[in-house]
Biopython code that builds the backbone (N, CA, C, O; Angstrom):
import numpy as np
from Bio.PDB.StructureBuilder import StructureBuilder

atoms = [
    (1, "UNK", "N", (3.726, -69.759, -14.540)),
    (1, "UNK", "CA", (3.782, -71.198, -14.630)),
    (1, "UNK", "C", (5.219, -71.652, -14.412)),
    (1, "UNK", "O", (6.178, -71.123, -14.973)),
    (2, "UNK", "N", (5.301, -72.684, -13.544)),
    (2, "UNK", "CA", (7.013, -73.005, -13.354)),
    (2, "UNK", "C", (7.157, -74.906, -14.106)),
    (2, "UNK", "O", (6.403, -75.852, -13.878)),
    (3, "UNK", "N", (8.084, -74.873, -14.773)),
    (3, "UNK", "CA", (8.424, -75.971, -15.080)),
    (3, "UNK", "C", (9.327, -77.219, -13.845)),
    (3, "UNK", "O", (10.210, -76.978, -13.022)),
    (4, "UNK", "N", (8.710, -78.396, -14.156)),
    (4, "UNK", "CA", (8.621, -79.089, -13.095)),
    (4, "UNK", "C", (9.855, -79.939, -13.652)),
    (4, "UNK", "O", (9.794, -80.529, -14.731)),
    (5, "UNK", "N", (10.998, -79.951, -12.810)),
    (5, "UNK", "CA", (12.119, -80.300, -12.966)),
    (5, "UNK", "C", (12.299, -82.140, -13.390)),
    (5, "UNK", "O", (11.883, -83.033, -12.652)),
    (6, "UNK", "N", (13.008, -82.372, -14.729)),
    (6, "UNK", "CA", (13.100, -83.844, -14.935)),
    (6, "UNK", "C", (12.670, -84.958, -13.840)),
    (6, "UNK", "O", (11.790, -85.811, -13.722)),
    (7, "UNK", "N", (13.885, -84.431, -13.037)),
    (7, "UNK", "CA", (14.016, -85.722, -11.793)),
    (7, "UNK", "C", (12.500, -85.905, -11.419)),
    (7, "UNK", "O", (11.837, -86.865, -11.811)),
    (8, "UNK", "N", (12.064, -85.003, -10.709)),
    (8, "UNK", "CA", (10.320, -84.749, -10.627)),
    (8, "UNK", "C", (9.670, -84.999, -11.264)),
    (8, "UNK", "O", (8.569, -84.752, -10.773)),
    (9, "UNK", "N", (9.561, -85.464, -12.362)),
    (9, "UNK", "CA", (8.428, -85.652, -13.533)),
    (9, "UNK", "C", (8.575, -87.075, -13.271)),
    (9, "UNK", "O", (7.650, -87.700, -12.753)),
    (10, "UNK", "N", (9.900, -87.747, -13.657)),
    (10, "UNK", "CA", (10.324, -88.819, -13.493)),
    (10, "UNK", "C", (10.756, -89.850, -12.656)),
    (10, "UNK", "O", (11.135, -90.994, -12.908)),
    (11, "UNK", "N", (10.612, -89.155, -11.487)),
    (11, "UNK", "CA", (11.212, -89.642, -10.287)),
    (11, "UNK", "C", (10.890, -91.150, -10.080)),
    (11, "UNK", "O", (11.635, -92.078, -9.765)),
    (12, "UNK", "N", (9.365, -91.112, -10.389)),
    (12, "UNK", "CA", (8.559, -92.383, -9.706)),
    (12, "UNK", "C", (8.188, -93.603, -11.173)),
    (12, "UNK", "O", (7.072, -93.785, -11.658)),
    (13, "UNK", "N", (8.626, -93.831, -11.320)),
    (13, "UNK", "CA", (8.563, -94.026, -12.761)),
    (13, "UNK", "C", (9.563, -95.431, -12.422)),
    (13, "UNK", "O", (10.361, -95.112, -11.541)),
    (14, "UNK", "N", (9.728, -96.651, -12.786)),
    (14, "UNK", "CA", (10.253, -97.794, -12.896)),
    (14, "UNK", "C", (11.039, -97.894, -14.561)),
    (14, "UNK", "O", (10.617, -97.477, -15.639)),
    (15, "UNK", "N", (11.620, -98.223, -14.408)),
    (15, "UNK", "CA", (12.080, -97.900, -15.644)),
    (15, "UNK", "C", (13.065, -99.825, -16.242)),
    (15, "UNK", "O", (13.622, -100.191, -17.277)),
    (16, "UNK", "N", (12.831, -100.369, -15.134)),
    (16, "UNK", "CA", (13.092, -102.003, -15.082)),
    (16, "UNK", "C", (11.752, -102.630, -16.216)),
    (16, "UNK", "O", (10.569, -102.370, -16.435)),
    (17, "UNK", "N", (12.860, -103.642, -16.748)),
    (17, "UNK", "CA", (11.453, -103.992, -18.000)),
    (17, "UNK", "C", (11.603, -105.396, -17.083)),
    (17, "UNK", "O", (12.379, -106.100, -16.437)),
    (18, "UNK", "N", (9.338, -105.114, -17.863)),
    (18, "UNK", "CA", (8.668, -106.749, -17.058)),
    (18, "UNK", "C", (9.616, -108.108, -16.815)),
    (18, "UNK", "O", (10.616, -108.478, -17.429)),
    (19, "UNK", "N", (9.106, -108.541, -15.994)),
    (19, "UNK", "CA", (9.743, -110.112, -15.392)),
    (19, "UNK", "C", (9.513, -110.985, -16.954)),
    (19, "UNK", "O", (10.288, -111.710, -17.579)),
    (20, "UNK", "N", (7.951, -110.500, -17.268)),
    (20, "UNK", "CA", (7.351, -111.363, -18.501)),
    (20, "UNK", "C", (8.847, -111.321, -19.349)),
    (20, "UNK", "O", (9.620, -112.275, -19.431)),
    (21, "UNK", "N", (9.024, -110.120, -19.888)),
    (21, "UNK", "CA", (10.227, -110.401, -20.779)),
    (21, "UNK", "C", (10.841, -111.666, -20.648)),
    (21, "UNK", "O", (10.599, -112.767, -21.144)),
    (22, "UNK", "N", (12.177, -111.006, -19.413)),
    (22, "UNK", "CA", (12.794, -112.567, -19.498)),
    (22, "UNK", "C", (12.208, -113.939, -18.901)),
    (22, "UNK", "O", (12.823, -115.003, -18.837)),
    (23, "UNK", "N", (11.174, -113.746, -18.569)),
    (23, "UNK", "CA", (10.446, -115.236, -18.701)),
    (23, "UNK", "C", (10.490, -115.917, -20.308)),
    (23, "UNK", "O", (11.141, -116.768, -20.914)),
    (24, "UNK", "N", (9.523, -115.101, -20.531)),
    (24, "UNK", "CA", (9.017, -115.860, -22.199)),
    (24, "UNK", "C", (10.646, -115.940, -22.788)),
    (24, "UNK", "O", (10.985, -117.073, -23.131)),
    (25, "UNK", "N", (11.725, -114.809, -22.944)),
    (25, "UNK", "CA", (12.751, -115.414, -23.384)),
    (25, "UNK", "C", (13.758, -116.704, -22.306)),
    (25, "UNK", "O", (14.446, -117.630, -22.735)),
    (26, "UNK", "N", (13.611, -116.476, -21.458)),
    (26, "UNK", "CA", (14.023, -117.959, -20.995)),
    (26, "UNK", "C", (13.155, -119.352, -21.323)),
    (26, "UNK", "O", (13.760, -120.421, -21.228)),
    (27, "UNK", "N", (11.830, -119.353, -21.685)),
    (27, "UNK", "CA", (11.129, -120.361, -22.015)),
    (27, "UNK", "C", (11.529, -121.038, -23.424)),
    (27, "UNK", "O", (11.655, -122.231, -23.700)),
    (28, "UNK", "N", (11.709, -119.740, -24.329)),
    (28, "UNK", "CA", (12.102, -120.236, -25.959)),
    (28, "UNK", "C", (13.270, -120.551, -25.723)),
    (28, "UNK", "O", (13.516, -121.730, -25.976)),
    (29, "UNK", "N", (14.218, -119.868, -25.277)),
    (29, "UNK", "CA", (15.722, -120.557, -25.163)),
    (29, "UNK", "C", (15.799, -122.073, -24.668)),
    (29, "UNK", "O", (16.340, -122.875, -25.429)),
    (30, "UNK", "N", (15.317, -122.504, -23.498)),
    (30, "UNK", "CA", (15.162, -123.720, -22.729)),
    (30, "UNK", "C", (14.786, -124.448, -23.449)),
    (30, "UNK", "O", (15.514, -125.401, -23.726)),
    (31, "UNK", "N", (13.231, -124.301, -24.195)),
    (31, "UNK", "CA", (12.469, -125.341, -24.874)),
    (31, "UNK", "C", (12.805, -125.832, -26.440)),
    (31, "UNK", "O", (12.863, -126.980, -26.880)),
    (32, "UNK", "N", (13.066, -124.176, -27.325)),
    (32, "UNK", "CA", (13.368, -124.674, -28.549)),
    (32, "UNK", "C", (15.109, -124.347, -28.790)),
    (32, "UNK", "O", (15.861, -124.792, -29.658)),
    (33, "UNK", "N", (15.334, -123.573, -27.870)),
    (33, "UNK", "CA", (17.274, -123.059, -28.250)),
    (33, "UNK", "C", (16.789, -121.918, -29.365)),
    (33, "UNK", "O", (16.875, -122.328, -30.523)),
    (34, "UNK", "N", (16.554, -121.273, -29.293)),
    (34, "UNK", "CA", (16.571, -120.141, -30.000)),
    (34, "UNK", "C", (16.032, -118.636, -29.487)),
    (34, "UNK", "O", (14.898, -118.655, -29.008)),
    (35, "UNK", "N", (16.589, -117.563, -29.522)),
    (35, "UNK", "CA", (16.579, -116.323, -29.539)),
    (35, "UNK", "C", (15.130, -115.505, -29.831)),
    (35, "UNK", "O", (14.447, -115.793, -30.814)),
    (36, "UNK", "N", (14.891, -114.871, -29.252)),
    (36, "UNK", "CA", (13.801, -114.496, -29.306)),
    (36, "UNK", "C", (13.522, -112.438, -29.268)),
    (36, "UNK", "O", (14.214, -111.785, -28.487)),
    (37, "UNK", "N", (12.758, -111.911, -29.941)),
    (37, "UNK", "CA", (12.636, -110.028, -29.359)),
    (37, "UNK", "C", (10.973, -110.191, -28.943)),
    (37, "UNK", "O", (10.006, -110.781, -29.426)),
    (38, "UNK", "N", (11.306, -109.047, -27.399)),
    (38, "UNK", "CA", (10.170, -108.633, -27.464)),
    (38, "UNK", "C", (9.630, -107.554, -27.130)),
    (38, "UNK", "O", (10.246, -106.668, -26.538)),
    (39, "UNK", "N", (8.249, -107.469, -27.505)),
    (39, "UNK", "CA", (7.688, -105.809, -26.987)),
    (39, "UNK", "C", (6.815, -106.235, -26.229)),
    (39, "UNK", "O", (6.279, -107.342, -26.271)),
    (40, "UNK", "N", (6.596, -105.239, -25.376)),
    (40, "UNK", "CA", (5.210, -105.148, -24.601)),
    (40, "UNK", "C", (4.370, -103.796, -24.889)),
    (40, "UNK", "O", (4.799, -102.642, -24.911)),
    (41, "UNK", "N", (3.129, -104.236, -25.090)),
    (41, "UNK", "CA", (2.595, -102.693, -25.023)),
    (41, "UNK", "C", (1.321, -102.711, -23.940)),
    (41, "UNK", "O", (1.230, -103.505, -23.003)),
    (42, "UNK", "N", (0.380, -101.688, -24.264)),
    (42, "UNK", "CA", (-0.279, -101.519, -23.055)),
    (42, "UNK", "C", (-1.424, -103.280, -22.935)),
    (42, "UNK", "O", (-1.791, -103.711, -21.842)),
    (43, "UNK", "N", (-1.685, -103.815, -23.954)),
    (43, "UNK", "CA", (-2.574, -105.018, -23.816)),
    (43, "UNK", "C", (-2.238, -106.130, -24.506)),
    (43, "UNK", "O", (-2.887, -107.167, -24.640)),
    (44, "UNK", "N", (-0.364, -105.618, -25.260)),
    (44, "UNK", "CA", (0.058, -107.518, -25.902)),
    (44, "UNK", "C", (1.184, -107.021, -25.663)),
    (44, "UNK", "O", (1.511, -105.920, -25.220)),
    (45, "UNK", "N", (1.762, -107.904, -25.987)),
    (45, "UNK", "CA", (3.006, -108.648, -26.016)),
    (45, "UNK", "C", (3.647, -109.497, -27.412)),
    (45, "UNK", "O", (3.698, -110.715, -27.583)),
    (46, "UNK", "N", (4.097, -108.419, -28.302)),
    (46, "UNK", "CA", (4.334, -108.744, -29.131)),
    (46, "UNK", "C", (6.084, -109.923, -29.340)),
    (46, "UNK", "O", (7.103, -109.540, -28.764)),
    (47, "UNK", "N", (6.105, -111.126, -30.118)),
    (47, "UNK", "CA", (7.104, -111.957, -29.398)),
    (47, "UNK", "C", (7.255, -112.192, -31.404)),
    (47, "UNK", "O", (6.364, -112.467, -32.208)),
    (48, "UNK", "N", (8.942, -111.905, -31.665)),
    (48, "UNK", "CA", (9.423, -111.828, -33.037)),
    (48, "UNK", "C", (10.595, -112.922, -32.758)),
    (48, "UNK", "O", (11.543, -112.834, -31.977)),
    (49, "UNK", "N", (10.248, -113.946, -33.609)),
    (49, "UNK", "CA", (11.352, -114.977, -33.953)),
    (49, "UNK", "C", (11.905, -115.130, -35.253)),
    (49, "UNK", "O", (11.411, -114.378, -36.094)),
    (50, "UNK", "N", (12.869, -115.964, -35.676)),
    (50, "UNK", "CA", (13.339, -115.488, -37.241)),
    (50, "UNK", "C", (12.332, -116.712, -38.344)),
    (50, "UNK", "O", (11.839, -116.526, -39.456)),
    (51, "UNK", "N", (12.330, -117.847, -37.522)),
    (51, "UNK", "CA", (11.561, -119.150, -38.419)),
    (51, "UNK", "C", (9.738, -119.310, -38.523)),
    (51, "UNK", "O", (9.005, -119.237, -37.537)),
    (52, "UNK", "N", (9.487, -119.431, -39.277)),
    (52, "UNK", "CA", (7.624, -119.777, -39.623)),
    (52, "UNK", "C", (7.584, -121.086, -38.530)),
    (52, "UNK", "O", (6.830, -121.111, -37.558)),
    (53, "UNK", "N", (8.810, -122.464, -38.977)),
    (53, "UNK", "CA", (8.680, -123.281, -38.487)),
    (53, "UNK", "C", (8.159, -123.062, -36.660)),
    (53, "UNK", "O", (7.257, -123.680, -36.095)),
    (54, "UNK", "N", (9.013, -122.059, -36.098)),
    (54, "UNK", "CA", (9.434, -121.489, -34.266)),
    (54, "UNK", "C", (8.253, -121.020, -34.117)),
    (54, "UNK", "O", (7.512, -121.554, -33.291)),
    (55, "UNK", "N", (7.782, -119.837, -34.936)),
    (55, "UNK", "CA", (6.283, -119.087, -34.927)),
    (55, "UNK", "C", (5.373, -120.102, -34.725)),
    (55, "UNK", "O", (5.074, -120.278, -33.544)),
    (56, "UNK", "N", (4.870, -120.788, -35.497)),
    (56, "UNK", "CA", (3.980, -122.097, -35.449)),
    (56, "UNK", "C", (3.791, -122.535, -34.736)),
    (56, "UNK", "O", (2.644, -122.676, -34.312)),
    (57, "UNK", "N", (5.037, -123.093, -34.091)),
    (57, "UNK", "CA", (5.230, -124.053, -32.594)),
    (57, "UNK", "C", (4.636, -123.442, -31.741)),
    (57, "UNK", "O", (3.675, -123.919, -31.137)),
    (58, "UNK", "N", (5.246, -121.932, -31.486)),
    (58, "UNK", "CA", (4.941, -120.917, -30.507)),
    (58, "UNK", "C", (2.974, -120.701, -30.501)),
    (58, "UNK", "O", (2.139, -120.944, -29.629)),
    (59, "UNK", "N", (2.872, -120.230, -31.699)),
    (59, "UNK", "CA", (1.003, -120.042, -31.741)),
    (59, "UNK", "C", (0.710, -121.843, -31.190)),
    (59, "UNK", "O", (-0.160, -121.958, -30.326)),
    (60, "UNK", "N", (0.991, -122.378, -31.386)),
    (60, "UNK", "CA", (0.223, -124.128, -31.094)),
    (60, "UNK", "C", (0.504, -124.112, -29.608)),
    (60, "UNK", "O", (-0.605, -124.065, -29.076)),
    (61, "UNK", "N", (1.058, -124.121, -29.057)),
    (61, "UNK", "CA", (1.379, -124.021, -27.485)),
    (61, "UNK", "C", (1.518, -123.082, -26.756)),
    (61, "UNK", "O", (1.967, -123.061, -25.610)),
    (62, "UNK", "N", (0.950, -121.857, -27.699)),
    (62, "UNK", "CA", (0.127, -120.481, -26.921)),
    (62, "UNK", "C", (0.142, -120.807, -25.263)),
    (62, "UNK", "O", (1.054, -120.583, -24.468)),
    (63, "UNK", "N", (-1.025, -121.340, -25.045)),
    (63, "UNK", "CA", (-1.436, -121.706, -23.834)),
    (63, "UNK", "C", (-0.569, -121.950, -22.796)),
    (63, "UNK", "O", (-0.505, -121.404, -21.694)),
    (64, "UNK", "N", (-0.125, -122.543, -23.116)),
    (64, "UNK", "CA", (0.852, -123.399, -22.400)),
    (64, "UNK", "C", (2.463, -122.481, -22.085)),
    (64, "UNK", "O", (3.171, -122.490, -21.078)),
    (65, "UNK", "N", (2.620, -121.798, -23.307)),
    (65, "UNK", "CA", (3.170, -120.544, -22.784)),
    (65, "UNK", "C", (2.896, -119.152, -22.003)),
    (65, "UNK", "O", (3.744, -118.425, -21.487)),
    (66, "UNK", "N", (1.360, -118.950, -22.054)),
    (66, "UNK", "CA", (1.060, -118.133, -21.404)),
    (66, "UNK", "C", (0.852, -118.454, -19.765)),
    (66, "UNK", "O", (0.979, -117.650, -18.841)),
    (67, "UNK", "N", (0.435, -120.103, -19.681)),
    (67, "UNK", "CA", (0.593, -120.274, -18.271)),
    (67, "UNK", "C", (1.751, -120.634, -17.595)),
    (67, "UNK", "O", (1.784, -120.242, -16.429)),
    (68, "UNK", "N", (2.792, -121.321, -18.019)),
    (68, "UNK", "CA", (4.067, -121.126, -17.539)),
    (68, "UNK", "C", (4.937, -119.786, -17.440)),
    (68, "UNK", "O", (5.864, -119.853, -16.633)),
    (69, "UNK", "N", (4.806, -118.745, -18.038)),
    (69, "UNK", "CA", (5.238, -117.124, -17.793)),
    (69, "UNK", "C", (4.575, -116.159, -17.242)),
    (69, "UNK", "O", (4.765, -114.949, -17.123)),
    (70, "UNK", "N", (3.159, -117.427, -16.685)),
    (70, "UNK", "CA", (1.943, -116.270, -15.973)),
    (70, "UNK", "C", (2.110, -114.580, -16.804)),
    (70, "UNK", "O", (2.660, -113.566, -16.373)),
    (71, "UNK", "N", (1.394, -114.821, -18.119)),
    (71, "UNK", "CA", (1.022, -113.384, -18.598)),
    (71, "UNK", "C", (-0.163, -114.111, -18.919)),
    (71, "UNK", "O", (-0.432, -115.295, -19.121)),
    (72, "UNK", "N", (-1.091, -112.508, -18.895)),
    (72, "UNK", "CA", (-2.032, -112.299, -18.809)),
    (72, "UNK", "C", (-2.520, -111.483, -20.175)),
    (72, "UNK", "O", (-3.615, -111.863, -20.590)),
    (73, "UNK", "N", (-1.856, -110.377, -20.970)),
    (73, "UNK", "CA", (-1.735, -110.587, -21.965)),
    (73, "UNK", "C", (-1.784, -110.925, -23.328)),
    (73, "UNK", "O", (-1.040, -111.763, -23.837)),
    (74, "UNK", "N", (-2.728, -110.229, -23.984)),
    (74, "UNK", "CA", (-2.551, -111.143, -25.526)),
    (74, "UNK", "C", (-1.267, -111.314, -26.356)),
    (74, "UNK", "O", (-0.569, -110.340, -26.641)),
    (75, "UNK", "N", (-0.980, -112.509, -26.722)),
    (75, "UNK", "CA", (0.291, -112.827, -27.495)),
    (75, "UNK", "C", (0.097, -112.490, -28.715)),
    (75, "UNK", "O", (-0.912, -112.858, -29.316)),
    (76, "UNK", "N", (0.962, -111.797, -29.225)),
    (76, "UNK", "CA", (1.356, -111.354, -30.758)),
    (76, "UNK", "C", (2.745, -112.476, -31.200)),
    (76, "UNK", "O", (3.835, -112.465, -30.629)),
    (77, "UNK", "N", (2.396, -113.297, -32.225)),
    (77, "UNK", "CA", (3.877, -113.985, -32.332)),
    (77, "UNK", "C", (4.199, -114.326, -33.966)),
    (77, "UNK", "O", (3.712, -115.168, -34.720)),
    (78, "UNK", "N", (5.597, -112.935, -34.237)),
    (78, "UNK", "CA", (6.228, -112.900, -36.043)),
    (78, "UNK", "C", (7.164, -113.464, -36.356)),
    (78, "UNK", "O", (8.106, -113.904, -35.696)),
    (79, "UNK", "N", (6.912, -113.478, -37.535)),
    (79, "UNK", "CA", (8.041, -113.744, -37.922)),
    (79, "UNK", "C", (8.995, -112.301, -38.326)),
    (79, "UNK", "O", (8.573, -111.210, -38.709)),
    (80, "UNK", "N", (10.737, -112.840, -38.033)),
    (80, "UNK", "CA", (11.434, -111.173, -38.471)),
    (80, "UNK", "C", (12.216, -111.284, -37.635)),
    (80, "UNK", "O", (13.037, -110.389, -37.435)),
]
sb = StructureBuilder()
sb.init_structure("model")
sb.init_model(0)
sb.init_chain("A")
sb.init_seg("    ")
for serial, (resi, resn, name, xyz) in enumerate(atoms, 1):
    if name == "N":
        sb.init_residue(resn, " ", resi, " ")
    sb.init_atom(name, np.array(xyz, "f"), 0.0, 1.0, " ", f" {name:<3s}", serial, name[0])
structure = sb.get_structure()
């Protein structure tokens, strides 16, 4: 059995994170001025802000964020 060299395993592999990212964080910055983390995993998109008040906003205009950052995506949105 021969081991298949890093570069090779990895070669093809993108390693650039989604557009979504800095979309949704350019949307919160623009709209409310505030900072935003996020994850993606294989079927959400988890989106961590520090305020209940920001969270709130964010779940109420869900929609409206998901169609301006074109994700497709279920939104996860914490506080933390």
């Amino acid at each position: 059995m021969s081991m298949d060299s890093l570069q090779h395993i990895l070669g093809g592999r993108s390693f650039e994170p989604p557009a979504e990212i800095d979309q949704i964080k350019d949307y919160i910055k623009r709209r409310y001025q505030a900072n935003c983390r996020i994850e993606i995993k294989e079927r959400e998109i988890t989106i961590s802000v520090k305020s209940a008040p920001l969270a709130n906003e964010l779940r109420l205009n869900q929609a409206h964020l998901k169609e301006t950052c074109n994700v497709s995506k279920r939104l996860v949105i914490r506080i933390g």
